[in-house]
ROTI-578442 format. One line per field, with one value per atom (N, C-alpha, C, O, CB): x, y, z; residue number from 0; residue in one letter; atom name. Coordinates in steps of 0.02 Angstrom, whole numbers, plus 50000, padded with zeros to 5 digits. Each point is the difference from the previous one (the first is absolute). Glycine has a CB too. Layout:
N
x: [X_...] .
y: [Y_...] .
z: [Z_...] .
resi: [NUM_...] .
resn: [a_...] .
name: [CA_...] .
This chain:
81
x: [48751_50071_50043_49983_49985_50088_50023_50092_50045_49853_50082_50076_50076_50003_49923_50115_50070_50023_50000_50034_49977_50025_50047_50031_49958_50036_50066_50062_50036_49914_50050_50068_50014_50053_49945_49950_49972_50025_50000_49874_50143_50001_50065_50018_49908_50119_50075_49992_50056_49997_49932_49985_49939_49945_50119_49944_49940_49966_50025_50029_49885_49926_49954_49997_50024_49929_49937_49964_49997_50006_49973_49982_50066_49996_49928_50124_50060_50006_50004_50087_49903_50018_50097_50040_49795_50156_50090_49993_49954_50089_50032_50026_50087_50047_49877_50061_50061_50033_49971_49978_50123_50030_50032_50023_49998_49975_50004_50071_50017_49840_50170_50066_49999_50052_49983_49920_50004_49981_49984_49961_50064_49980_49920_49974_50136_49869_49910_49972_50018_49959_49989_49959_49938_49958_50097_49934_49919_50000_50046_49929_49935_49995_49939_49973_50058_49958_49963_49979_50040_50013_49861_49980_50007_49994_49940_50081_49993_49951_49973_50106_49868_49940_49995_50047_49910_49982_49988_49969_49970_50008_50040_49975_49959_50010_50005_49916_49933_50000_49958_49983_50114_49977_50034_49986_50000_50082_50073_49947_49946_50176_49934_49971_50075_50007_49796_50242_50057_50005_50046_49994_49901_49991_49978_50009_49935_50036_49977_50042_49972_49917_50187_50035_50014_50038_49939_49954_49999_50037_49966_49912_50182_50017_49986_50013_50090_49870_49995_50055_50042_49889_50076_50040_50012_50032_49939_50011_49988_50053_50007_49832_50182_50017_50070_50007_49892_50158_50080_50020_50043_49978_49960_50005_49989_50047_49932_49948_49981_50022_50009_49943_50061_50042_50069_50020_49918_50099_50069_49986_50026_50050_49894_49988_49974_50001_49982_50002_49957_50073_50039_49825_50126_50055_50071_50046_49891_50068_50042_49976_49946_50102_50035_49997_50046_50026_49988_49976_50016_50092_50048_49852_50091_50068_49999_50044_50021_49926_49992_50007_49986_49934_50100_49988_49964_50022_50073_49820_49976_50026_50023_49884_50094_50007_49946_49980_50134_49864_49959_50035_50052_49846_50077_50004_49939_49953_50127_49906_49969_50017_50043_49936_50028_50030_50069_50031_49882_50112_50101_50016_50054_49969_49903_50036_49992_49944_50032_50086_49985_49967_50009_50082_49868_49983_50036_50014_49869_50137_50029_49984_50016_50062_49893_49958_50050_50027_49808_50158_50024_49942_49959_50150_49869_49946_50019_50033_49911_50032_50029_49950_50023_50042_49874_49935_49946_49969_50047_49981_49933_49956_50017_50042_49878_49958_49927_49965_50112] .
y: [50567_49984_50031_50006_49886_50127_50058_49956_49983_50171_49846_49960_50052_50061_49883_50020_50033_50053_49992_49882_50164_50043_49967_49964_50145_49885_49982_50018_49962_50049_50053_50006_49966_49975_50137_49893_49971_49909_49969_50136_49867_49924_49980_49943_50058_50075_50000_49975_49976_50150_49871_49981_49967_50028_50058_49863_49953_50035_50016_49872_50124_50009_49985_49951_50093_49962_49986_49985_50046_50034_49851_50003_49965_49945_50181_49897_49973_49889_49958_50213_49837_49913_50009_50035_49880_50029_50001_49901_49960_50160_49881_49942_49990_50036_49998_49912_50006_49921_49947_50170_49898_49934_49974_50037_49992_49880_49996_49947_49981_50048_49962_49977_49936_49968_50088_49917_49925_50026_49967_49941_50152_50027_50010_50016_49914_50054_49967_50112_50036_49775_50211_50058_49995_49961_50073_50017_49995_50058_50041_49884_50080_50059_50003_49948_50054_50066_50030_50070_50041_49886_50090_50071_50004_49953_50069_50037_50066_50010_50016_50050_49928_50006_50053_50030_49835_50132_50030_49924_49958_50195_49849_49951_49948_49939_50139_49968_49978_49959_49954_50151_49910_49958_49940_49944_50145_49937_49930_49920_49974_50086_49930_49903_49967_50006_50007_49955_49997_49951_49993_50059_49896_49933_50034_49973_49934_50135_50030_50065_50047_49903_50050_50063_50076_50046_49881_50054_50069_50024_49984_50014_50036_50007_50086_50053_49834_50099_50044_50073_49978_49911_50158_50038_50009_50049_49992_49924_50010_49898_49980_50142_49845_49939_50023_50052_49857_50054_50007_50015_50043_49871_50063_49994_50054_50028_49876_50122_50055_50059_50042_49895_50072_50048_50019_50057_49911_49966_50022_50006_50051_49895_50024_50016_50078_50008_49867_50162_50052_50079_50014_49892_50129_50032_49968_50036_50027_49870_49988_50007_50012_49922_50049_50035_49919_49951_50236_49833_49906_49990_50038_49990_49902_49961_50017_49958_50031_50042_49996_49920_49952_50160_49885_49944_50016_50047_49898_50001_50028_49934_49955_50139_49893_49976_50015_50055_49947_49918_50000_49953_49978_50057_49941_49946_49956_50036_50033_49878_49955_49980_49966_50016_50007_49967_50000_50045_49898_50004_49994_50012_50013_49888_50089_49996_50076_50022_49833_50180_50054_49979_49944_50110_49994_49988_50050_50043_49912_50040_50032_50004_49956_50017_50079_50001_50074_50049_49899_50029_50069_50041_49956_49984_50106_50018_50028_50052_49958_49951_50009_50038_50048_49847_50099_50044_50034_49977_49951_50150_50024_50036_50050_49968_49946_50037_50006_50045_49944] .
z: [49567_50014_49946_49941_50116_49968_49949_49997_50039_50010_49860_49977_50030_50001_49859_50155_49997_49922_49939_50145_49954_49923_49969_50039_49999_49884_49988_50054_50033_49850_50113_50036_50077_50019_49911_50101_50066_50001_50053_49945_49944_49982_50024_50015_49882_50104_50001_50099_50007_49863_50161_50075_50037_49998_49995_50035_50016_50054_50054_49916_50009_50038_50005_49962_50032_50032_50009_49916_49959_50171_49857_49914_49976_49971_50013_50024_49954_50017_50045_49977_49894_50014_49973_49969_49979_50090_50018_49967_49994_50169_49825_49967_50058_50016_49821_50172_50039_50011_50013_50050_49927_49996_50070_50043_49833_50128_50058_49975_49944_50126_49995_49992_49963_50007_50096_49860_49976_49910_49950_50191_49869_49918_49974_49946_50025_50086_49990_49996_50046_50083_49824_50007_50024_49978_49944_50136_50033_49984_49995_50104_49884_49967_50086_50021_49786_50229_50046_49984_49978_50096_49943_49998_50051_50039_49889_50089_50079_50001_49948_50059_50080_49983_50079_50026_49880_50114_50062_50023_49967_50012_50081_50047_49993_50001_50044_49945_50007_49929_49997_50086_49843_49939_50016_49980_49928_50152_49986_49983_50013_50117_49837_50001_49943_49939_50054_50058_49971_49965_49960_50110_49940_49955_49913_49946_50183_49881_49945_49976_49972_50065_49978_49991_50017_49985_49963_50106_50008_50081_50049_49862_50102_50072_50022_49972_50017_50063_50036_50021_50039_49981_49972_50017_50078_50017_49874_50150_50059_50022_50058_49932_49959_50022_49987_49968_50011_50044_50007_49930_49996_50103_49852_49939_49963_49973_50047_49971_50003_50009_49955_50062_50065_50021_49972_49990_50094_49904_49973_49934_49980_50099_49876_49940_49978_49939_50067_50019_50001_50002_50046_50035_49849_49985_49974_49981_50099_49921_49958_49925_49972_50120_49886_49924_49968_50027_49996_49917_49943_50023_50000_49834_50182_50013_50046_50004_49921_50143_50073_50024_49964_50031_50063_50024_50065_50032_49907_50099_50030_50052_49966_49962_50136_50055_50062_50021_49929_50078_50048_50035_49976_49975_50117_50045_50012_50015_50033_49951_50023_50055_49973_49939_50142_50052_50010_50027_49961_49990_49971_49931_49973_50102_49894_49938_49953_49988_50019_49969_49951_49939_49977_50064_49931_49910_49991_50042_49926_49961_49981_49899_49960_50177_49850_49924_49965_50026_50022_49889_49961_49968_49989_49980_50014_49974_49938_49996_50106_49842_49928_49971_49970_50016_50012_49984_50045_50048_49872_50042_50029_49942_49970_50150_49871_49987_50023_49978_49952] .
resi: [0_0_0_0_0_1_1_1_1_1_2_2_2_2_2_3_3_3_3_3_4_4_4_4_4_5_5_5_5_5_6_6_6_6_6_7_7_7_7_7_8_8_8_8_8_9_9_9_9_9_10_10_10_10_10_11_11_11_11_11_12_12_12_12_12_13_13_13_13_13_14_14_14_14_14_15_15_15_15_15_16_16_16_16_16_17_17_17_17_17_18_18_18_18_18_19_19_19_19_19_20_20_20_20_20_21_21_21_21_21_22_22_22_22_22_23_23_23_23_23_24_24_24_24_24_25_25_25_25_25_26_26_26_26_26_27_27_27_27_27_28_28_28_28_28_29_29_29_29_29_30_30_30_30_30_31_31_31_31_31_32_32_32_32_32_33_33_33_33_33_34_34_34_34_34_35_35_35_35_35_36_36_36_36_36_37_37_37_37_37_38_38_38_38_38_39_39_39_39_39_40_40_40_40_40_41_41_41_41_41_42_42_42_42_42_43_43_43_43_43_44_44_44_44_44_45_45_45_45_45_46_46_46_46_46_47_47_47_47_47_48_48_48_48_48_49_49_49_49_49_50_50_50_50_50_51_51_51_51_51_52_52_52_52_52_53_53_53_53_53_54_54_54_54_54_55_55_55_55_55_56_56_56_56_56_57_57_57_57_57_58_58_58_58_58_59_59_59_59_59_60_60_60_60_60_61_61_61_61_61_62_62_62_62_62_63_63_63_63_63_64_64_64_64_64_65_65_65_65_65_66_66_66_66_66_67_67_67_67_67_68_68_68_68_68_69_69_69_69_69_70_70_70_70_70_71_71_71_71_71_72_72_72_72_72_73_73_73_73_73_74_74_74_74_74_75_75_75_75_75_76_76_76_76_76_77_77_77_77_77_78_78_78_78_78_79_79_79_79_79_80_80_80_80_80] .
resn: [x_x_x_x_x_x_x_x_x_x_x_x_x_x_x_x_x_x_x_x_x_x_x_x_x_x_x_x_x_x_x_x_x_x_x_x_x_x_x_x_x_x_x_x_x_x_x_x_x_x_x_x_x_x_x_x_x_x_x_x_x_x_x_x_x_x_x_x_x_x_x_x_x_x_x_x_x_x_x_x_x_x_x_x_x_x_x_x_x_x_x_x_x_x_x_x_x_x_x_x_x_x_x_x_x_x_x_x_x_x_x_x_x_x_x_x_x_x_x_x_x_x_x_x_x_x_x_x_x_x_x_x_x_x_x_x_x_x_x_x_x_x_x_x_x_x_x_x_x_x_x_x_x_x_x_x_x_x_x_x_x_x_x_x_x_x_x_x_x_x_x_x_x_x_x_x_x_x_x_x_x_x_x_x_x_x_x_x_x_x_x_x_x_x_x_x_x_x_x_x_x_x_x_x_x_x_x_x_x_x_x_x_x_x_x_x_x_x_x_x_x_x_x_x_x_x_x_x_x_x_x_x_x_x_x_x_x_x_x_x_x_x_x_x_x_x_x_x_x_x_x_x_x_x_x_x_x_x_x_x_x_x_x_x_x_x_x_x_x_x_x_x_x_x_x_x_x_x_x_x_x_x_x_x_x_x_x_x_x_x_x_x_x_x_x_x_x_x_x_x_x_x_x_x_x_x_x_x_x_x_x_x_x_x_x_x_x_x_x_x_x_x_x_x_x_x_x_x_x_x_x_x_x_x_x_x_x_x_x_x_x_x_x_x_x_x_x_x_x_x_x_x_x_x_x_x_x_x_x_x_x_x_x_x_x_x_x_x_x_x_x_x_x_x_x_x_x_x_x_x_x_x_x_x_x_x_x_x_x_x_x_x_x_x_x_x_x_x_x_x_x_x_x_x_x] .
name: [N_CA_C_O_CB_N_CA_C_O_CB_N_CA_C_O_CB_N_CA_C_O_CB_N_CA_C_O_CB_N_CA_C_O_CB_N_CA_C_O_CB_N_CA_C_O_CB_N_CA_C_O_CB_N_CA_C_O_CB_N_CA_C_O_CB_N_CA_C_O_CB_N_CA_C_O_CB_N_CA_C_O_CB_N_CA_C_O_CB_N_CA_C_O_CB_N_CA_C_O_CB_N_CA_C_O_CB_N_CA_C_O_CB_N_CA_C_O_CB_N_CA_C_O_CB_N_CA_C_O_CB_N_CA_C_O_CB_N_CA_C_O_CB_N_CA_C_O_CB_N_CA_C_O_CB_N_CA_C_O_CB_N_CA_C_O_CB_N_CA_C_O_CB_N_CA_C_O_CB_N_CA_C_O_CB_N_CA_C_O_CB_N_CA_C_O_CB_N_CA_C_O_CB_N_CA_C_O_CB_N_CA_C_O_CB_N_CA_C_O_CB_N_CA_C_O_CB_N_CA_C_O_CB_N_CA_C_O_CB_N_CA_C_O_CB_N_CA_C_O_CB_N_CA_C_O_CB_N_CA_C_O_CB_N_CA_C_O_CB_N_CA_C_O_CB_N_CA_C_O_CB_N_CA_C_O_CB_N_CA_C_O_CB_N_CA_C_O_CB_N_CA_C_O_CB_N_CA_C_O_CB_N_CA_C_O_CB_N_CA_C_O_CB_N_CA_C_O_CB_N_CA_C_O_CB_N_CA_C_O_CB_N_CA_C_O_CB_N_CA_C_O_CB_N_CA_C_O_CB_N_CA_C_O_CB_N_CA_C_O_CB_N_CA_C_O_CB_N_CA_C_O_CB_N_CA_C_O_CB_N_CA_C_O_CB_N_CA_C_O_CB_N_CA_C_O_CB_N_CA_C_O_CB_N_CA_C_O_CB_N_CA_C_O_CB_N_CA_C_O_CB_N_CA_C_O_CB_N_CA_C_O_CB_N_CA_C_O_CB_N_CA_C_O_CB_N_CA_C_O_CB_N_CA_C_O_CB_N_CA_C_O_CB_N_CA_C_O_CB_N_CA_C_O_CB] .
């Protein structure tokens, strides 16, 4: 498995752990994984889940957005390494 380059840290990918703030101030920290590692009880989301997907090429202070049903999330992403 091959680490993100430094410069590569500047945008979330595959490998990159991300830190991201949620509207109550609370930080979750999540790795980007492929599929077959996801296990979100344990941090790790899938690039292939809503989350994932939008997370993937953003860059620091982004804000990422999904839907659940009615309800939006809505996270800032303050760290990547």
């Amino acid at each position: 498995k091959q680490l993100p380059r430094k410069r590569d840290a500047l945008k979330v990918a595959i490998g990159s752990v991300v830190d991201l703030l949620d509207t109550n101030g609370r930080i979750i920290r999540y790795t980007i994984v492929e599929s077959i590692e996801a296990n979100p009880s344990d941090g790790r989301i899938s690039i292939k889940s809503p989350l994932g997907r939008n997370l993937l090429g953003k860059q620091m202070q982004e804000f990422v957005e999904w839907s659940v049903g009615q309800r939006t999330n809505r996270l800032q992403l303050i760290a990547i390494t």
